[in-house]
C-alpha positions as CSV (number, residue, x, y, z in Angstrom):
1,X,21.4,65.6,71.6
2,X,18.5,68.2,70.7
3,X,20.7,71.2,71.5
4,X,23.2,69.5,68.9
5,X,20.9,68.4,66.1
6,X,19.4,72.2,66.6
7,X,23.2,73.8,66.2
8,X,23.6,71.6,63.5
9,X,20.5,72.5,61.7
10,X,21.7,76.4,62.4
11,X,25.0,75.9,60.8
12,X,23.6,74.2,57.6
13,X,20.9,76.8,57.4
14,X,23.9,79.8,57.7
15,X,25.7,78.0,54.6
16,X,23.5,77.9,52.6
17,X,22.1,81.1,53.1
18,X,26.0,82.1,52.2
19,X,26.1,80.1,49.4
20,X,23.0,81.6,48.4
21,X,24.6,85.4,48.7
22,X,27.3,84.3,46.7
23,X,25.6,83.0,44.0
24,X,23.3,86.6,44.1
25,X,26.5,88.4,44.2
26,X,28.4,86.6,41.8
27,X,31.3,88.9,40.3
28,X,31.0,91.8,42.9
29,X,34.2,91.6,45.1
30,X,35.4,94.0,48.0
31,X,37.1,96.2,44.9
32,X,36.1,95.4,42.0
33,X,32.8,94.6,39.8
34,X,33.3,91.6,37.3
35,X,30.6,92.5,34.1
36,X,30.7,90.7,30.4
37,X,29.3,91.4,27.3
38,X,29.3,89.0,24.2
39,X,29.7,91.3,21.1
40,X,30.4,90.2,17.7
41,X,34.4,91.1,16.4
42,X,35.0,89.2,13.7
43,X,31.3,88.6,11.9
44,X,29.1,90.4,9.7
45,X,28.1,92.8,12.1
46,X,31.6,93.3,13.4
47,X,31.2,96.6,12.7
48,X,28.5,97.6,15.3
49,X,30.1,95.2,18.2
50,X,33.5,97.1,18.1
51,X,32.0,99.9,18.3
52,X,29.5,99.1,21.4
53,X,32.5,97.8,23.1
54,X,34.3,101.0,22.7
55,X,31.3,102.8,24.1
56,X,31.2,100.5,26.9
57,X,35.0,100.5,27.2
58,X,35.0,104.6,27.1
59,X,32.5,104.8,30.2
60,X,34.4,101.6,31.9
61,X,37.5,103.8,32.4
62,X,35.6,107.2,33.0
63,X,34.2,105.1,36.3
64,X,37.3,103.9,37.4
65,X,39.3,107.1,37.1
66,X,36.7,108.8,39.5
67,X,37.0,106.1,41.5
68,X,34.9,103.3,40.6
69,X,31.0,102.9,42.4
70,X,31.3,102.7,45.7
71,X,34.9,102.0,45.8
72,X,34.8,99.5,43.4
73,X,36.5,99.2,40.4
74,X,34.7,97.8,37.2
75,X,36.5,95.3,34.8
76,X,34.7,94.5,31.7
77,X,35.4,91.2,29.9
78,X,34.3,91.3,26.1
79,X,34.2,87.9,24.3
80,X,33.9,87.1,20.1
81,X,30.4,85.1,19.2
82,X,31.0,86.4,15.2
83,X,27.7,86.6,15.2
84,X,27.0,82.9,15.7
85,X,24.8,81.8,18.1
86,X,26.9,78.5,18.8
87,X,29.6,80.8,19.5
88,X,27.5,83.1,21.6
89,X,27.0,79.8,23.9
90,X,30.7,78.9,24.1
91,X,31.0,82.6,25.7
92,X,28.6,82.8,27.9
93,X,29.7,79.6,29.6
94,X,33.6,81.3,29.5
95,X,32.0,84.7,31.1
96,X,29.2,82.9,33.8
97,X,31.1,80.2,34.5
98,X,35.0,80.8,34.2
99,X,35.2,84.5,34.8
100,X,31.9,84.4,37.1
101,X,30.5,87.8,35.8
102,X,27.9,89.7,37.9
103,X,26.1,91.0,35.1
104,X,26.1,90.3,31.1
105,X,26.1,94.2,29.7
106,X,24.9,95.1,25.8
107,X,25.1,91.7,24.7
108,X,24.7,92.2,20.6
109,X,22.3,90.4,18.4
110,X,18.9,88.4,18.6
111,X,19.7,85.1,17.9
112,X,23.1,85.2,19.8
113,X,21.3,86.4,22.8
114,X,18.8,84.0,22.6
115,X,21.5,81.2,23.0
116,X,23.3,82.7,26.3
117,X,20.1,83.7,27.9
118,X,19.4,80.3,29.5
119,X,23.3,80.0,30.9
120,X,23.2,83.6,32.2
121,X,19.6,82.8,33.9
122,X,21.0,79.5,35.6
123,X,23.9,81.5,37.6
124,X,21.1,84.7,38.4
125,X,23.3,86.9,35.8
126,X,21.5,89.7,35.0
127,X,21.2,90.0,30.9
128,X,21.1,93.9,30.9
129,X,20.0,96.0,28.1
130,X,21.3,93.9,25.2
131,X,22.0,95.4,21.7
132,X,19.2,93.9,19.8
133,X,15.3,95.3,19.4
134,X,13.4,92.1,19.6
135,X,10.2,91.3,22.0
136,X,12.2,88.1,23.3
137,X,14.8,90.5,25.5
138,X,11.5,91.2,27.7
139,X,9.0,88.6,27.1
140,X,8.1,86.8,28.2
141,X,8.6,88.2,31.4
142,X,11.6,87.0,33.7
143,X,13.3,89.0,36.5
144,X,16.4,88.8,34.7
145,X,16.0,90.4,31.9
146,X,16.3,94.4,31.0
147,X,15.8,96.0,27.5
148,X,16.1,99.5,27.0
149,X,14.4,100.1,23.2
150,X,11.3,100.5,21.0
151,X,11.4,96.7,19.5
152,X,12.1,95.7,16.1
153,X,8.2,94.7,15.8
154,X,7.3,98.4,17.3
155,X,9.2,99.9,14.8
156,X,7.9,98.8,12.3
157,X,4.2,98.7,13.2
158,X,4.3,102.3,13.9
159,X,6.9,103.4,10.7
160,X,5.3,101.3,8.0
161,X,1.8,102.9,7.7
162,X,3.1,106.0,8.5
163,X,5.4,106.2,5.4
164,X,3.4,104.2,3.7
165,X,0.8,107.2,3.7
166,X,3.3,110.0,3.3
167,X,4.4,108.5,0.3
168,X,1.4,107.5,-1.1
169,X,2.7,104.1,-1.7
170,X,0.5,101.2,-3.5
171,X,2.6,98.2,-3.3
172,X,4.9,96.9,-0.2
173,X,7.3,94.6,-0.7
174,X,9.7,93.4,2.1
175,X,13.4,91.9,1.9
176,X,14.5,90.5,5.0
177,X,17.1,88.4,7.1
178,X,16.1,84.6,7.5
179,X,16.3,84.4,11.4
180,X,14.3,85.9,14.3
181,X,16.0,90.0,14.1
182,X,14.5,89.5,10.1
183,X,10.9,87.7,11.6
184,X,10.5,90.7,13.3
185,X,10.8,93.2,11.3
186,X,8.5,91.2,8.6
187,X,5.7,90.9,11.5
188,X,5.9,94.9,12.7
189,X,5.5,95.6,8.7
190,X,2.7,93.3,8.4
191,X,0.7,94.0,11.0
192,X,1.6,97.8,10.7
193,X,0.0,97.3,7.1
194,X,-3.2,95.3,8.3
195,X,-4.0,98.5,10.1
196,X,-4.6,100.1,7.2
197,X,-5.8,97.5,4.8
198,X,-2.7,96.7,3.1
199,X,-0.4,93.6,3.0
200,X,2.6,93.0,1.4
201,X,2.5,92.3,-2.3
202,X,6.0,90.3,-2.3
203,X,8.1,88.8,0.7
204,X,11.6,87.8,0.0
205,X,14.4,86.4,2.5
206,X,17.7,86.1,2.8
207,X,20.5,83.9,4.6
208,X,22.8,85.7,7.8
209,X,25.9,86.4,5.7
210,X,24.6,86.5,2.3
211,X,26.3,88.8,-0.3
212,X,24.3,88.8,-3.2
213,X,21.2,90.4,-3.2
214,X,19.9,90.4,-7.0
215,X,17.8,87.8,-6.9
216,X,15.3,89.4,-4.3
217,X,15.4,92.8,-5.7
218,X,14.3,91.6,-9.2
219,X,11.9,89.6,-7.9
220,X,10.3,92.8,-5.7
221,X,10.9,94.9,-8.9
222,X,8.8,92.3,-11.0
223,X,5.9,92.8,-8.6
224,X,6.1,96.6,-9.0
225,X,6.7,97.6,-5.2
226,X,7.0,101.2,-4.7
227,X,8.0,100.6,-1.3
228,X,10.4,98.0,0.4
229,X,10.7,97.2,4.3
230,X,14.0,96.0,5.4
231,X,14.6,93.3,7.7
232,X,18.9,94.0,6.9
233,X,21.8,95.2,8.8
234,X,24.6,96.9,7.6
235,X,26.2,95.1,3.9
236,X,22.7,93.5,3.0
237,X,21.0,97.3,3.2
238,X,23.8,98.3,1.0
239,X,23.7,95.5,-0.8
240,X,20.2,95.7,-1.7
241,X,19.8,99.3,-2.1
242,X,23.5,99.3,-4.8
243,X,21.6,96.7,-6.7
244,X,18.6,98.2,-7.1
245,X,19.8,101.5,-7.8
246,X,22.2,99.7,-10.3
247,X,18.7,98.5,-11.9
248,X,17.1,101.6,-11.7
249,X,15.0,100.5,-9.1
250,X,14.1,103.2,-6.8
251,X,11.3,102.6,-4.3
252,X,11.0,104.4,-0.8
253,X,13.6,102.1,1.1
254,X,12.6,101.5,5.0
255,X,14.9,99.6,7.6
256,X,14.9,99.3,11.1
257,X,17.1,100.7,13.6
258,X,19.5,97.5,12.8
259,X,20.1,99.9,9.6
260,X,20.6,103.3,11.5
261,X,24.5,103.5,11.5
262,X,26.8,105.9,10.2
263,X,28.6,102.7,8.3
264,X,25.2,102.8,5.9
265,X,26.2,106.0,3.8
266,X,30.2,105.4,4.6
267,X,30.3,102.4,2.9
268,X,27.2,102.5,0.6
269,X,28.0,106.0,-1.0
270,X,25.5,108.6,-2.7
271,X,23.3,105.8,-3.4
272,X,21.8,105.2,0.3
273,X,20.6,108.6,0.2
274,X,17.3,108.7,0.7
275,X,17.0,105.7,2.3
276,X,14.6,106.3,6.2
277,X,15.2,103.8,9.0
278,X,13.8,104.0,12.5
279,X,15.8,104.7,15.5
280,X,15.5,106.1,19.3
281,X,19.0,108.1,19.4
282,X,20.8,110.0,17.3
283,X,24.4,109.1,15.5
284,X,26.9,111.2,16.9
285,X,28.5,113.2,14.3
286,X,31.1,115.2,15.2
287,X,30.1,118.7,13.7
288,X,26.9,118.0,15.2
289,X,25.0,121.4,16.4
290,X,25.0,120.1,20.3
291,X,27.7,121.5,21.9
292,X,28.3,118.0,24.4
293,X,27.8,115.8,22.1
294,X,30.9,116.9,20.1
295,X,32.8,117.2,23.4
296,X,31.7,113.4,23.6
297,X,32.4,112.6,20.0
298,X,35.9,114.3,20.5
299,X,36.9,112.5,23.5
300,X,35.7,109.4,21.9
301,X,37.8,110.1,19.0
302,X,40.8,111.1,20.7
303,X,40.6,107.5,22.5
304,X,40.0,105.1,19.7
305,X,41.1,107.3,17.3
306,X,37.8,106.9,15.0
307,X,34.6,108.7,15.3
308,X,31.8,107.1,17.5
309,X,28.6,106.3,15.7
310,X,25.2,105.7,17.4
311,X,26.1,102.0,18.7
312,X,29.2,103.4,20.6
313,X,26.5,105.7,22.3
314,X,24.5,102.5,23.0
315,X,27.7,101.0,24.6
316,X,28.3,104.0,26.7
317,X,24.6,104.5,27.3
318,X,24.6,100.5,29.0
319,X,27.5,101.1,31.1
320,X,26.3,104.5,32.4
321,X,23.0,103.1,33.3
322,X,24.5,100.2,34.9
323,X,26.5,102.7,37.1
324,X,23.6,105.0,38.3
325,X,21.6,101.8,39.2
326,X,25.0,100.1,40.7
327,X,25.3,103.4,42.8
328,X,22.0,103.7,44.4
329,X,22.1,99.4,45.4
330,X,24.6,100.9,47.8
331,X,27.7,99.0,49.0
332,X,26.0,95.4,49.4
333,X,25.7,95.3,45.5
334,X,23.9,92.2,44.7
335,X,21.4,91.0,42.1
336,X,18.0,91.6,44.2
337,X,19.6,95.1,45.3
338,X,20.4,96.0,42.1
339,X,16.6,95.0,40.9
340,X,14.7,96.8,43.6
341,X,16.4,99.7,42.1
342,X,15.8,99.1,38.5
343,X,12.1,98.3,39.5
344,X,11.6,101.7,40.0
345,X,14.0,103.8,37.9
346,X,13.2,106.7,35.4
347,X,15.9,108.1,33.1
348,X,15.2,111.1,31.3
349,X,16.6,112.2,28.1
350,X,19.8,113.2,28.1
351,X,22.0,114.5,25.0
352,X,21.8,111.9,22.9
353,X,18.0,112.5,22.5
354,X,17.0,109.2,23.5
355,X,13.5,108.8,24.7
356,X,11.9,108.9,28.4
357,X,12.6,105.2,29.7
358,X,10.3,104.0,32.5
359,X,10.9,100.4,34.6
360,X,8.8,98.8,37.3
361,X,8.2,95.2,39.2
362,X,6.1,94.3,35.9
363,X,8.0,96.7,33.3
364,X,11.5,95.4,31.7
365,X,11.2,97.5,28.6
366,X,12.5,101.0,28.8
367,X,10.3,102.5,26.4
368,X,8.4,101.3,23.0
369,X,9.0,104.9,21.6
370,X,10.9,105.6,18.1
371,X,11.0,108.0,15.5
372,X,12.4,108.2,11.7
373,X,15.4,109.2,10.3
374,X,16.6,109.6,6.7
375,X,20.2,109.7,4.6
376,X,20.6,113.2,3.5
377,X,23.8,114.4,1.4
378,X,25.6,111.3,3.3
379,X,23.9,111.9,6.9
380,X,21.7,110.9,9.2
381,X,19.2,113.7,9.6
382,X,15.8,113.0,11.7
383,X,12.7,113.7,10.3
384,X,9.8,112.8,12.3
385,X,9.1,113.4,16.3
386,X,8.6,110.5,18.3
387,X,5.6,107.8,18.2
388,X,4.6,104.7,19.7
């Protein structure tokens, strides 16, 4: 009866354990590697998801033409959140539970990530470097989370007083989105600004999706701000820059690296020039002077048939990470393989100029480094090293 009771106990003990596996391995089959990423396709920032997913999508089928990682192929499941955090739930629950993804890859946005996180965390799902700056991708700390860039909040701390000084600017104002990406940026600024005994003279918000921006530019005007920080993305830094221009309103504009797309000065016209933002790596161009990168950019092109811009090189960047780490866990690909390898993984710089990134057992951001950039005859030109 013992012997049984003990063979029982064994056999329980050996499924669980399996069920365990499972569950760690989630989305890893003999062939194939299941990942998902939640990018926004039909929202306001539509413009940057399509274009991480055809970064991601780019790398995706450079792996599986040489083979895959260890023999397996990688499928990559991309779902819509239009930049709605209800949405951004809905998908998760497709990706984690329907499509059982090993790994959520370059999920966009700060609020939408927000929302999935706690879905992801429940199945072990890895959420790996996600397309948003903000403090919440790596604290507080949890063994699930990986996030590659300087934050929205380091940003802005370091940029703000810096600029601030070069410009010899007396009054700050800042203009910024009503959510926690826009609380961010407001908080780097300000505490960037205590640093040197300043604080902002006006603060003015907006709502995600707004279109009309008058309102808060005459209102910073009124309180004769020579410089505005931006807590905006893509229309509402064009939106606010036209007006003011339109009002003859010309302060020393600063955004974030939410702002540092090619879409700025395409869409916005001669009237973004001059406008800095801070960002980690640079915008593709495809005339640019490094000789890969325009191989890159000419591939990319040839593909999609657009030019990338810098948040197709984040895309790309994800995947290509994900790869290295996915080679060196070996063939037994699992969640705790694959973090024993990201807890002690350097990347250098490679041609994109991004900056050294550094992880550890206690260390889920990359690296808190950044450096400005500023619209130049319609381009993206970099004009500061890095600094953290």
């Amino acid at each position: 009866m013992k012997l049984k009771s003990t063979a029982l106990l064994a056999a329980l003990a050996l499924v669980a354990f399996g069920a365990q596996a499972q569950k760690a391995s989630q989305g890893v089959t003999k062939d194939e590697i299941i990942l998902g990423s939640i990018e926004d396709l039909s929202g306001p920032i539509a413009g940057f998801g399509k274009q991480a997913r055809n970064g991601m999508m780019l790398r995706v089928d450079e792996i599986n033409e040489q083979g895959g990682i260890n023999g397996r192929k990688v499928k990559l499941i991309v779902e819509d959140s239009a930049y709605d955090p209800k949405k951004a739930v809905l998908a998760a629950q497709k990706l984690v539970n329907q499509d059982k993804i090993f790994m959520m890859m370059g999920h966009i946005g700060t609020a939408t990530n927000l929302a999935a996180m706690p879905i992801q965390f429940e199945k072990n799902v890895i959420n790996f470097f996600p397309i948003t700056a903000a403090r919440e991708m790596y604290e507080p700390f949890h063994r699930l989370k990986y996030s590659y860039a300087a934050t929205y909040y380091d940003q802005m701390r370091n940029a703000t007083p810096r600029l601030v000084k070069e410009k010899g600017a007396k009054k700050v104002c800042t203009m910024y989105q009503d959510d926690d990406f826009g609380l961010e940026v407001k908080r780097g600024g300000e505490d960037g600004l205590k640093s040197i005994g300043m604080k902002f003279t006006e603060e003015t918000t907006y709502k995600r999706g707004a279109t009309d921006f008058s309102s808060q530019v005459q209102k910073m005007q009124a309180a004769g701000c020579d410089m505005v920080v931006l807590g905006t993305i893509i229309r509402e830094t064009i939106g606010a820059i036209g007006t003011a221009r339109k009002l003859g309103y010309n302060p020393v504009f600063l955004g974030s690296s939410a702002a540092y797309t090619d879409l700025i000065h395409k869409l916005g016209g001669p009237a973004m020039n001059g406008l800095y933002a801070t960002m980690t790596v640079q915008n593709p161009y495809l005339d640019a002077a490094s000789q890969p990168i325009r191989f890159w950019a000419s591939k990319y092109q040839t593909k999609f048939n657009e030019e990338p811009t810098v948040f197709s090189v984040y895309g790309y960047f994800i995947i290509d990470t994900f790869a290295k780490v996915a080679g060196k866990a070996g063939a037994n690909l699992s969640t705790d393989s694959f973090i024993k390898v990201m807890d002690t993984l350097t990347l250098e710089p490679d041609m994109f100029g991004g900056a050294k990134m550094t992880f550890s057992p206690t260390k889920r951001l990359g690296s808190d480094a950044s450096r400005l950039s500023q619209i130049t005859d319609g381009k993206w030109k970099v004009v500061s090293d890095y600094f953290n």
